[in-house]
C-alpha positions as CSV (number, residue, x, y, z in Angstrom):
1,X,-35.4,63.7,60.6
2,X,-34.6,60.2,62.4
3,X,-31.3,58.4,61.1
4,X,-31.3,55.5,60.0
5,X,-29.8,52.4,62.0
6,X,-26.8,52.3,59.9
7,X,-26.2,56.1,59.5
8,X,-26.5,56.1,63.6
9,X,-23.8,52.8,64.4
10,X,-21.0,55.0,61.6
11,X,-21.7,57.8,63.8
12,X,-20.9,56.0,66.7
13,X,-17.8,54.7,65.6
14,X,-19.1,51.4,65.7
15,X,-18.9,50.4,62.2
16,X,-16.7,51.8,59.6
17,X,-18.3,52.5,55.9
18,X,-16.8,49.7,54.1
19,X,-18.3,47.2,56.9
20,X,-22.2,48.9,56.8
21,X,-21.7,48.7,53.0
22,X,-20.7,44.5,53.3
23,X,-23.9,44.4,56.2
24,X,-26.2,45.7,53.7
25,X,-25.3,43.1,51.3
26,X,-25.3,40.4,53.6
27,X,-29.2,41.8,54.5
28,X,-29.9,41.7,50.5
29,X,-28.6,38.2,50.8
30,X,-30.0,36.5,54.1
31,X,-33.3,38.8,54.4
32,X,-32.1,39.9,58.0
33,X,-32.4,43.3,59.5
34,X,-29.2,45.6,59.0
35,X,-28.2,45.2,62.8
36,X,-28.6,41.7,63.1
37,X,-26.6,41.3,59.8
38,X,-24.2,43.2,61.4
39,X,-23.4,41.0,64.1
40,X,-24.1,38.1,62.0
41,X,-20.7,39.3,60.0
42,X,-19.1,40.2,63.6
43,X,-18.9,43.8,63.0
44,X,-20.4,45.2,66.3
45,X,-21.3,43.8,69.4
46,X,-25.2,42.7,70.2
47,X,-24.8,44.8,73.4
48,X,-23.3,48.1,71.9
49,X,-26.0,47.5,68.5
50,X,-29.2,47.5,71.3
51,X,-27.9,50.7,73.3
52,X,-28.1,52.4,69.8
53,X,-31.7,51.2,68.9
54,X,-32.7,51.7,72.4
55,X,-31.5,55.5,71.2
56,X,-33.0,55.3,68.0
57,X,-36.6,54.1,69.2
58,X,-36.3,56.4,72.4
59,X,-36.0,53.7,75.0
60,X,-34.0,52.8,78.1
61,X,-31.1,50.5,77.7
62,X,-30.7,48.1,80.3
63,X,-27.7,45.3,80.7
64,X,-29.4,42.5,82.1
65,X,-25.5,40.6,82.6
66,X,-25.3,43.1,85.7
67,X,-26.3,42.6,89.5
68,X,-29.7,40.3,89.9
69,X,-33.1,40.6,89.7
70,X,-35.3,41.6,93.0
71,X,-37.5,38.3,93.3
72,X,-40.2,40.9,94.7
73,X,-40.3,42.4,91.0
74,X,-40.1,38.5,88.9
75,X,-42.9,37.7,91.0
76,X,-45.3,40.2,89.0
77,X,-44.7,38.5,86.1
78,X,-45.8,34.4,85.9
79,X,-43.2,32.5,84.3
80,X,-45.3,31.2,81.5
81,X,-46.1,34.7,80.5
82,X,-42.3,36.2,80.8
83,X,-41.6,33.2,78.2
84,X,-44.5,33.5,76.0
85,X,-43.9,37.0,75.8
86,X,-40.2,37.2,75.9
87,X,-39.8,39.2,78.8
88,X,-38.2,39.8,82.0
89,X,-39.4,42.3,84.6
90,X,-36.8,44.2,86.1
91,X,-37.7,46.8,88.1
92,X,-40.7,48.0,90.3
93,X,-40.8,52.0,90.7
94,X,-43.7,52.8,93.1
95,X,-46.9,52.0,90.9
96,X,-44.8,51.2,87.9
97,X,-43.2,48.3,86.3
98,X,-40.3,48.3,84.2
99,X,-39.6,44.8,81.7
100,X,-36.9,44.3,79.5
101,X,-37.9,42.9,75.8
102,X,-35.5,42.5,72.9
103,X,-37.4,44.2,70.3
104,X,-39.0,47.7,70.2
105,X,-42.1,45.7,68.4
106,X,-42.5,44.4,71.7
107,X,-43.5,47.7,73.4
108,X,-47.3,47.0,72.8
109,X,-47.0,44.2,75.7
110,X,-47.0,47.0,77.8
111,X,-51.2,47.3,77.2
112,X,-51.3,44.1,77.5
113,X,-49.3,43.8,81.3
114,X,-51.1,46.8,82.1
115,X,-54.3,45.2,81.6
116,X,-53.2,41.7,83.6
117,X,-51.8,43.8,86.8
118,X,-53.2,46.4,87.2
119,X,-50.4,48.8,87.1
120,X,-48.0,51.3,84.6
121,X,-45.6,48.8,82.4
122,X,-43.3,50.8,80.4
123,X,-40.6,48.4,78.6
124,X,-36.8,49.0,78.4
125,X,-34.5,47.5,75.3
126,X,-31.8,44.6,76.5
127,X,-29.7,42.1,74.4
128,X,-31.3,39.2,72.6
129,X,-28.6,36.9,73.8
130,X,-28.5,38.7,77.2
131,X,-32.8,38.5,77.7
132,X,-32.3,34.7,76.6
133,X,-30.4,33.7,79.1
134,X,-31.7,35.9,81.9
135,X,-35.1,33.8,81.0
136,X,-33.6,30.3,81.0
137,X,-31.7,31.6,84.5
138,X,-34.5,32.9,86.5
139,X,-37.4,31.2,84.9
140,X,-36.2,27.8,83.6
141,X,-37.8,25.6,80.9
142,X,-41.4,26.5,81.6
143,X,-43.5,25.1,78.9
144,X,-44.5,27.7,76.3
145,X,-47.8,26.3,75.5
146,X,-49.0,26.8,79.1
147,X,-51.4,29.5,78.3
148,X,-53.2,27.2,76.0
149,X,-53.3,24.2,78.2
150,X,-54.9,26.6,80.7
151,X,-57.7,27.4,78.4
152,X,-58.7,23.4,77.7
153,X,-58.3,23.1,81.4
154,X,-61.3,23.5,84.1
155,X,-62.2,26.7,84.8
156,X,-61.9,26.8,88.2
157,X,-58.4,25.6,87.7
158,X,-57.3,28.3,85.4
159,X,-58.9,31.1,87.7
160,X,-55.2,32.3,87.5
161,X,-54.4,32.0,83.7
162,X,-53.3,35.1,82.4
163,X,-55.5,34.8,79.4
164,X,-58.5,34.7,82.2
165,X,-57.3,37.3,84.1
166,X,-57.0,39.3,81.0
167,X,-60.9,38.6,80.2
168,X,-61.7,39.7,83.4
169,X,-59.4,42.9,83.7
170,X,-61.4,44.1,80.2
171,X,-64.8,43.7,82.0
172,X,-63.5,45.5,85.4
173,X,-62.2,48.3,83.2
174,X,-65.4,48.5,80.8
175,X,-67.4,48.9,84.3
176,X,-65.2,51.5,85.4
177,X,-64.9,53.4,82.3
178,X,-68.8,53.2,82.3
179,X,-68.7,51.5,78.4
180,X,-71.8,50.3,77.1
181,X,-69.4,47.5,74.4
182,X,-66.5,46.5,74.6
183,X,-65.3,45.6,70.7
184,X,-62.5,43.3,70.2
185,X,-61.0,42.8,67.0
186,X,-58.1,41.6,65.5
187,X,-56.5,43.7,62.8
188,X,-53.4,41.8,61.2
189,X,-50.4,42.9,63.1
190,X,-52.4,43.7,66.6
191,X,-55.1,43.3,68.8
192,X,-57.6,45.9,69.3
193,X,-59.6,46.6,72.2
194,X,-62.1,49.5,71.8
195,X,-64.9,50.6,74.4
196,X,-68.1,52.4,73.7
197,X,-68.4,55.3,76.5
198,X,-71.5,57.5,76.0
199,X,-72.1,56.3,72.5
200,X,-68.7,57.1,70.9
201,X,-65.8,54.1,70.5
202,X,-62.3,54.5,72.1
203,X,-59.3,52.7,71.6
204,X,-58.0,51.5,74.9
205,X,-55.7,48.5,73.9
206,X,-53.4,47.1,71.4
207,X,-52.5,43.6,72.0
208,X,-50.2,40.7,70.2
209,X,-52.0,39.1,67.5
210,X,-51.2,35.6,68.6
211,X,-53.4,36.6,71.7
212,X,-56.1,36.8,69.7
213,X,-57.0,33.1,69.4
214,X,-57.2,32.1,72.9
215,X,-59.0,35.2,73.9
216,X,-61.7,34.6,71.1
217,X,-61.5,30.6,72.7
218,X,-61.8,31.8,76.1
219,X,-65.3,34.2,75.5
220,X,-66.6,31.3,73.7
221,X,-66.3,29.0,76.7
222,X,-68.1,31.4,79.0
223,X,-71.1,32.1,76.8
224,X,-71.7,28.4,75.9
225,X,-70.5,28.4,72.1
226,X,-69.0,26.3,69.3
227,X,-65.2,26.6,69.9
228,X,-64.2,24.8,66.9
229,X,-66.8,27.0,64.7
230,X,-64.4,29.5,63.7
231,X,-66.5,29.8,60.2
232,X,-70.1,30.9,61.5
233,X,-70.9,34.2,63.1
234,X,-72.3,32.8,67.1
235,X,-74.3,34.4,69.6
236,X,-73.8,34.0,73.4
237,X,-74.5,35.3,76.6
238,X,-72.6,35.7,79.7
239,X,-73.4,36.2,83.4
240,X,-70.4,38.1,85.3
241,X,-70.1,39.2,88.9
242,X,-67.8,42.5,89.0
243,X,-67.8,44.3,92.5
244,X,-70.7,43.0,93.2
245,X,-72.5,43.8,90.4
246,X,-74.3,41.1,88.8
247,X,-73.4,41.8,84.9
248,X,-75.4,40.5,81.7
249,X,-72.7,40.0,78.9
250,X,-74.4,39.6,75.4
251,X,-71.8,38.4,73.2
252,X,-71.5,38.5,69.4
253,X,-68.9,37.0,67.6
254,X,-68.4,37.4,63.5
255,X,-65.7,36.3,61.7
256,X,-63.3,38.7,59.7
257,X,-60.7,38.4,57.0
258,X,-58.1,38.9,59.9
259,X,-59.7,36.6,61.9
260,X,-63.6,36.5,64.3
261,X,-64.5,39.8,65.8
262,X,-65.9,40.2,68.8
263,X,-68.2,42.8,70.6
264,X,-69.3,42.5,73.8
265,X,-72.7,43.9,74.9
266,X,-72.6,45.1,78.7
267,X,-75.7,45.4,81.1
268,X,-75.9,45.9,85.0
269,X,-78.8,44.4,86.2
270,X,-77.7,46.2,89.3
271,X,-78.3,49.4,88.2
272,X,-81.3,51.4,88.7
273,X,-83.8,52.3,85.8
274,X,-83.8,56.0,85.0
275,X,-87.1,58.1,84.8
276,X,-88.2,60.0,82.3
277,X,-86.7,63.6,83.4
278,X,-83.2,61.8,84.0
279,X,-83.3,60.5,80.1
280,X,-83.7,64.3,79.6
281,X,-87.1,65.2,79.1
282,X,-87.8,68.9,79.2
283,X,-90.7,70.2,81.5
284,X,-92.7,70.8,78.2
285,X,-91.7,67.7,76.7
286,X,-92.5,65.9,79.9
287,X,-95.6,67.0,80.1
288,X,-96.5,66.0,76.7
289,X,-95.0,62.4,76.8
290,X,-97.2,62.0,80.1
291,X,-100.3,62.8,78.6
292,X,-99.5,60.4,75.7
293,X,-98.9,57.5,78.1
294,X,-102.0,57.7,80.2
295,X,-104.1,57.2,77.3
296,X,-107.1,54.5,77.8
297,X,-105.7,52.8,74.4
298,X,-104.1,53.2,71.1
299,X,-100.3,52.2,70.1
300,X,-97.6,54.5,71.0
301,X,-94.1,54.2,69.3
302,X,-90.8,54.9,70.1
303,X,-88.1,54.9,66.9
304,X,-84.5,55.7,66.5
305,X,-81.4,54.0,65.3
306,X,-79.7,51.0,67.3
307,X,-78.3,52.5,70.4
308,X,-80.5,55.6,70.8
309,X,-82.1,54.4,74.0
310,X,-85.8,53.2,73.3
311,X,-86.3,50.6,75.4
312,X,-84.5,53.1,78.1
313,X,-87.2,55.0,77.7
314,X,-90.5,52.6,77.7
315,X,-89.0,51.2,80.6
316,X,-89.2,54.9,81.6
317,X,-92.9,55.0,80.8
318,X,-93.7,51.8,82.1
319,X,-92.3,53.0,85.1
320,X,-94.3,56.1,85.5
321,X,-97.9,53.7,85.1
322,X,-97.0,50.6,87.2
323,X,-99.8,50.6,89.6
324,X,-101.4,47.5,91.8
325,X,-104.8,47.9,89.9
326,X,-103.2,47.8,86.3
327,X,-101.7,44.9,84.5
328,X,-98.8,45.1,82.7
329,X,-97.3,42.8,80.3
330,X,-94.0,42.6,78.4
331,X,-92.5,40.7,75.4
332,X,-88.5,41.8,75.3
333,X,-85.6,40.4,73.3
334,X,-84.0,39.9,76.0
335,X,-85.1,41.0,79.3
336,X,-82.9,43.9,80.2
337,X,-84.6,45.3,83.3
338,X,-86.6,43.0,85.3
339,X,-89.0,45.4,87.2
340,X,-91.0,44.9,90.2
341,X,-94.9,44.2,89.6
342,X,-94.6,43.7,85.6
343,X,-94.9,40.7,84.1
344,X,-92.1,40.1,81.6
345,X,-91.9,37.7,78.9
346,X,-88.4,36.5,77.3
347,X,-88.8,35.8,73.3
348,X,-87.2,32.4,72.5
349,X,-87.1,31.4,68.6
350,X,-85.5,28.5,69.2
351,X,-89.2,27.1,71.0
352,X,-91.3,29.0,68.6
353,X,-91.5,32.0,71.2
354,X,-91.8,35.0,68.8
355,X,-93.1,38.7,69.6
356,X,-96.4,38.0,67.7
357,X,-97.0,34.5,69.8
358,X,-96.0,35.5,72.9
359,X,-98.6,39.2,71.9
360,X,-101.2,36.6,70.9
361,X,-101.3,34.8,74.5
362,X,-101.2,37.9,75.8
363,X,-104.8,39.0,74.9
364,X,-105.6,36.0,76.7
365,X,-104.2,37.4,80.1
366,X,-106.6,40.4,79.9
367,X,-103.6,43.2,80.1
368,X,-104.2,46.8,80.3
369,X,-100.7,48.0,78.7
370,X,-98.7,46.0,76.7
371,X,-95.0,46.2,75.8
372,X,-93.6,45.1,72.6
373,X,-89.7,45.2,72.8
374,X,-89.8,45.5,68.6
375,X,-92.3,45.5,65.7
376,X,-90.0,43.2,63.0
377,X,-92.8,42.0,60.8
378,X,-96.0,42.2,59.4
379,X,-97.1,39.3,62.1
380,X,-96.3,41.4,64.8
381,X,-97.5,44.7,63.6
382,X,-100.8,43.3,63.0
383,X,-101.5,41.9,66.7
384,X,-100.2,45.2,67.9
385,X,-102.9,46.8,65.7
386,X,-105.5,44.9,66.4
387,X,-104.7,44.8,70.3
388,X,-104.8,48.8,70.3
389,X,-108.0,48.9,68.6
390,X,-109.2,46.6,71.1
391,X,-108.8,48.6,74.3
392,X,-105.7,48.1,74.9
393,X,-102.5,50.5,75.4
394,X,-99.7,49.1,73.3
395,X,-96.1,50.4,73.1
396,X,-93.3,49.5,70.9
397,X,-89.9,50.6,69.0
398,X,-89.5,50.8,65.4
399,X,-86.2,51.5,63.6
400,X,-87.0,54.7,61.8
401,X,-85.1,58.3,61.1
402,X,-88.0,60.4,62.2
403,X,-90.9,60.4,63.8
404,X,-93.5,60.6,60.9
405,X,-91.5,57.7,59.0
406,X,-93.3,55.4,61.1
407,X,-96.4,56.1,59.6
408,X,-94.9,54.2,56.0
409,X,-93.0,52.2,57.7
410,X,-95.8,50.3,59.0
411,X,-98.1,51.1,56.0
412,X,-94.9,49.1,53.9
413,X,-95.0,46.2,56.6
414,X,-98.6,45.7,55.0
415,X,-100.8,47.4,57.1
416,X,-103.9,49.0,55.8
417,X,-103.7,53.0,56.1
418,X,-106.6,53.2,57.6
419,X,-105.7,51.2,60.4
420,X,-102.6,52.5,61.2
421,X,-104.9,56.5,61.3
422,X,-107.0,54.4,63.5
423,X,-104.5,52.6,65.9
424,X,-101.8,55.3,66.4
425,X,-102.1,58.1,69.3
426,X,-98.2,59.1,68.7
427,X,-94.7,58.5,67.8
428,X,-91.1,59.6,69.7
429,X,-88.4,59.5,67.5
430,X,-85.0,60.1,69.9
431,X,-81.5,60.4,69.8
432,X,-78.9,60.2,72.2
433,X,-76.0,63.1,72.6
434,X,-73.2,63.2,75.6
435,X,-73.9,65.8,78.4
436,X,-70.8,68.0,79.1
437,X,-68.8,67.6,81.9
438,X,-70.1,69.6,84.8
439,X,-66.2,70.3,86.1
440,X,-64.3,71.3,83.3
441,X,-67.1,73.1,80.6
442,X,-66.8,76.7,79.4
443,X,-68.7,79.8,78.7
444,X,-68.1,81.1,75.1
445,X,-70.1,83.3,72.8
446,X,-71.6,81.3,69.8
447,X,-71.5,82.4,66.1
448,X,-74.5,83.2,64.4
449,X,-73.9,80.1,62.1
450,X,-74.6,78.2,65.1
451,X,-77.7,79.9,66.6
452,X,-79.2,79.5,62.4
453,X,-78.1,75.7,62.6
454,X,-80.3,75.6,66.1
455,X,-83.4,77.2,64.8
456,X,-82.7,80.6,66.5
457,X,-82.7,84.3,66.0
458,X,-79.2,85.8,67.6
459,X,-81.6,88.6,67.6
460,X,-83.7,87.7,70.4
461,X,-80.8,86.0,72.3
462,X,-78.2,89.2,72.7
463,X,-75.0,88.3,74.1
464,X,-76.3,84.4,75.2
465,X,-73.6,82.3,75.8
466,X,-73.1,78.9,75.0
467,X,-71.1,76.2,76.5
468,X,-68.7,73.4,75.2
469,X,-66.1,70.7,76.0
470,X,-62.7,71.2,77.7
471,X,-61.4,67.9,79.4
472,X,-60.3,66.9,82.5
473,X,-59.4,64.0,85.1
474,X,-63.3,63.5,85.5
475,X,-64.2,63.0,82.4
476,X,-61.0,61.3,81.0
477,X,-59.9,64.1,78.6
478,X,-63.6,63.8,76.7
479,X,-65.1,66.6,78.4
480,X,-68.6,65.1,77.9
481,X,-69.7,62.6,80.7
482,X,-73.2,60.6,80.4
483,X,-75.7,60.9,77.6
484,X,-79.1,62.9,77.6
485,X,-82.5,62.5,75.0
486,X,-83.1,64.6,72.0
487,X,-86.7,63.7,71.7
488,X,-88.6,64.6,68.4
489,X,-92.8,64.8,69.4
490,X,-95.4,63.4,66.8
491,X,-99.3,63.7,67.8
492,X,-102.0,62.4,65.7
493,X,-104.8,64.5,65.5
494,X,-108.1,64.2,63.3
495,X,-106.7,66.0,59.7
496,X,-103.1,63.9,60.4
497,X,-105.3,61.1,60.4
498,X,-107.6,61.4,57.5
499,X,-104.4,62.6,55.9
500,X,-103.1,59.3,56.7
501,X,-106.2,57.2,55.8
502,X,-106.3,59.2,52.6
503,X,-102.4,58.0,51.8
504,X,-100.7,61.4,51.3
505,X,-97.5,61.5,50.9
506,X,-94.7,61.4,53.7
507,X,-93.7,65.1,53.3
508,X,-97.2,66.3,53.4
509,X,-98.2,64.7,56.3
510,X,-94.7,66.0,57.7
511,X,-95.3,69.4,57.1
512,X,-99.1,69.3,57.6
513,X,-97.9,68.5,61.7
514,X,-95.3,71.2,61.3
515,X,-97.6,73.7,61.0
516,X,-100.4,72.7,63.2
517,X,-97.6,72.2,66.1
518,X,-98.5,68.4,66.3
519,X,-94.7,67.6,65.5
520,X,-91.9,68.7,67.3
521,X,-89.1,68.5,65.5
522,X,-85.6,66.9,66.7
523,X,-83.5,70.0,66.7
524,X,-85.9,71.5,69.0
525,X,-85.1,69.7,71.6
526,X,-81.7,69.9,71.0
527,X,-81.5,73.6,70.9
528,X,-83.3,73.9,74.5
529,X,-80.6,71.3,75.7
530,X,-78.0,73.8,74.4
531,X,-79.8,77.0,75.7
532,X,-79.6,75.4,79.0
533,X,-75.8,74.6,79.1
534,X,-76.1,70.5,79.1
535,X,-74.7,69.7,75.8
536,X,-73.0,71.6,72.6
537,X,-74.0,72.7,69.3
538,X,-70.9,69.9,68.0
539,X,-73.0,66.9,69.5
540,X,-76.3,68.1,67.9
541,X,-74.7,68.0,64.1
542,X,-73.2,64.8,65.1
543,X,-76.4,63.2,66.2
544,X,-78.5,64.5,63.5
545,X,-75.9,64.4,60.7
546,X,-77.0,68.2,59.7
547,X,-74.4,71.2,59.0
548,X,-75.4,75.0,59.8
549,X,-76.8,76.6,57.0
């Protein structure tokens, strides 16, 4: 068990029993901490009390009243940032760098440092007094608003801020850490950076609260919103260059009881679109979804959660049928992928510009396929409808659990059953789970809880192995790197859609496609992604939110 402070300066020999009992008092009395109460009542030394909470906390000690300080190692640090922070770097040990702060609640500047140079920070305890006047000797009276001056400056004077700098560090290490968000949100006593990588949010950073503000101040600036509207949840969006890589930053700011949130929505217009086997479309699957696409007309939909790649995978299809003699065209909110022959048309609300205008001008353009980025409303749904049953080849997303839930999902937006029998050729519902790490997976041999949980006989399957996540330096400990498709297959055929126009219920219909094989079911395809080694059985129950029974 750790001792206390007091138990540990008796120990010492520092204090005697009869003085810790009189610097208790005195903390009862002045509301101080025990050491500084000690040295308040001159009963131990400021030096000697930090080399015993440098011991207590597990931290170097270093005496900053001995020899001088390398002005190769204070130049890592700006001045205004050693006084804002209340630190002093004094050491540099090959890629590491070493600063002295006066309080162990300091040690989460280390993220932050880390994050502004690029390097290890580790932090080593000196002397209040001593760390004082070490600043005022090598740094002067530097202003300690200097940060936020920065941020009301120009910004192509404050290129060199630190608060800039430590904006731009979070998008370089996003990029590299291939997140798809980066959250930041403030949580009383600290910072908190998080990144979404392959669908699942890691901590990264802990920073000082009182960074918080000109952070939040300083992504505001760059995606053109209300500084002083600290009340209001804002959008904004944000254009970066990163390596260049030309980055599209949606931002998203909501305020909290701690103070406004932020996430941080990254896409690389620079990268290239994925096709349909890369999303992870079995050959059977494939096959299936191809023949779907290349249908003369009807509505085809794509459902799932936010975040299980829909678009991804339109853009996929769209792909596939972009052809000089067919027309194309594409309402999206926004425009995440612009793509070479389509036309592609950006909803704007603020003009009027909605998914069901911009559809209805569309029919005027004489289009063979049609993308909707998302059926909201009843408007929508409607020209979608009618555009299907008009000879055209419509696709869209709906947020639904399943596949057949699109069926009363549309029929609850107000669209008459029979139409929706009439209009609809099929329905994808998808999921996204993390592929394993190629380097560091293993062989094991599964339980029979997890062959029943996929669907299969351990019968048929004698001594099949599975495989599932180690860790390594390749995948950053996570042993999962990149994301494939579960893909769950709905086809209508003619009883599914007199079942339909007769208004049977949603389980019927459901199990009325189960047993004519016109619905695939999601676990499916999540058992052939485990047969073949690219996922585990763990990211299938987290995806679908299913135990083995």
């Amino acid at each position: 068990m750790t001792r206390s402070l007091g138990e540990m300066l008796t120990a010492a020999g520092l204090v005697s029993e009869v003085e810790l009992r009189e610097g208790l008092a005195h903390q009862r009395n002045r509301g101080v901490g025990i050491g500084e109460a000690l040295v308040q009542l001159g009963h131990v030394d400021e030096k000697a009390l930090t080399r015993v909470v440098a011991k207590q906390q597990g931290m170097a000690f270093v005496d900053l009243s001995k020899g001088r300080i390398p002005d190769s190692v204070l130049e890592r640090v700006p001045a205004e940032v050693a006084i804002e922070q209340g630190l002093v770097p004094v050491k540099q040990t090959g890629d590491r760098l070493i600063v002295a702060i006066d309080d162990p609640l300091k040690r989460i500047v280390a993220d932050q440092l880390s994050f502004l140079f690029g390097c290890d920070v580790t932090c080593a305890l000196a002397a209040p007094g001593a760390l004082k006047e070490t600043l005022r000797k090598y740094y002067g009276d530097v202003a300690k608003d200097t940060i936020a001056a920065s941020m009301q400056a120009d910004e192509q004077d404050v290129s060199d801020a630190p608060i800039v700098r430590l904006v731009t560090r979070l998008f370089q290490d996003a990029l590299k850490a291939r997140a798809s968000d980066i959250h930041v949100e403030p949580m009383g006593g600290h910072l908190r950076i998080r990144y979404r990588v392959d669908g699942v949010l890691r901590t990264v950073a802990e920073h000082p609260p009182h960074l918080s503000a000109p952070l939040v101040s300083r992504i505001k600036v760059m995606g053109r919103m209300d500084i002083a509207e600290k009340r209001k949840p804002q959008d904004g969006r944000i254009g970066v260059q990163l390596g260049g890589r030309d980055i599209d930053v949606r931002a998203s700011i909501l305020p909290s009881n701690n103070g406004e949130s932020i996430v941080l929505r990254l896409l690389d217009r620079s990268a290239n679109l994925l096709s349909l086997r890369e999303l992870g479309f079995e050959d059977d699957d494939y096959s299936w979804f191809k023949q779907m696409i290349r249908r003369p007309h009807g509505i085809i939909l794509v459902t799932g959660p936010t975040g299980s790649g829909k678009t991804t995978t339109l853009y996929g299809a769209l792909s596939e049928l972009n052809r000089p003699d067919v027309k194309i065209l594409t309402a999206e909110d926004p425009v995440e992928y612009h793509i070479s022959g389509i036309n592609q048309v950006q909803v704007n609300t603020q003009v009027g510009l909605s998914f069901s205008r911009i559809l209805k001008a569309m029919l005027r353009s004489a289009p063979n396929i049609i993308l909707v980025g998302e059926i909201r409303d009843f408007e929508t749904a409607e020209v979608a409808i009618q555009s299907a049953l008009t000879g055209h080849l419509v696709f869209s997303t709906l947020h639904t659990n399943d596949a057949t839930s699109a069926i009363t999902r549309l029929v609850d937006m107000g669209i008459p059953p029979f139409l929706v029998s009439s209009a609809l050729q099929g329905v994808v519902a998808q999921r996204l789970v993390r592929a394993l790490c190629a380097k560091c997976c293993e062989e094991y041999t599964p339980g029979e809880d997890e062959f029943r949980f996929l669907g299969l006989d351990p019968s048929t399957l004698p001594g099949k192995s599975f495989r599932r996540a180690q860790g390594c330096r390749a995948c950053a400990g996570e042993g999962y790197h990149g994301r494939l498709g579960l893909f769950e297959l709905f086809e209508l055929d003619s009883d599914l859609r007199d079942s339909i126009f007769r208004g049977d219920s949603l389980e019927d219909i459901r199990n009325n496609a189960l047993a004519t094989g016109r619905l695939q079911p999601l676990h499916v395809s999540g058992a052939l992604k485990v047969l073949a080694g690219k996922t585990t059985v763990q990211e299938i129950m987290r995806v679908t939110r299913m135990a083995p029974k």
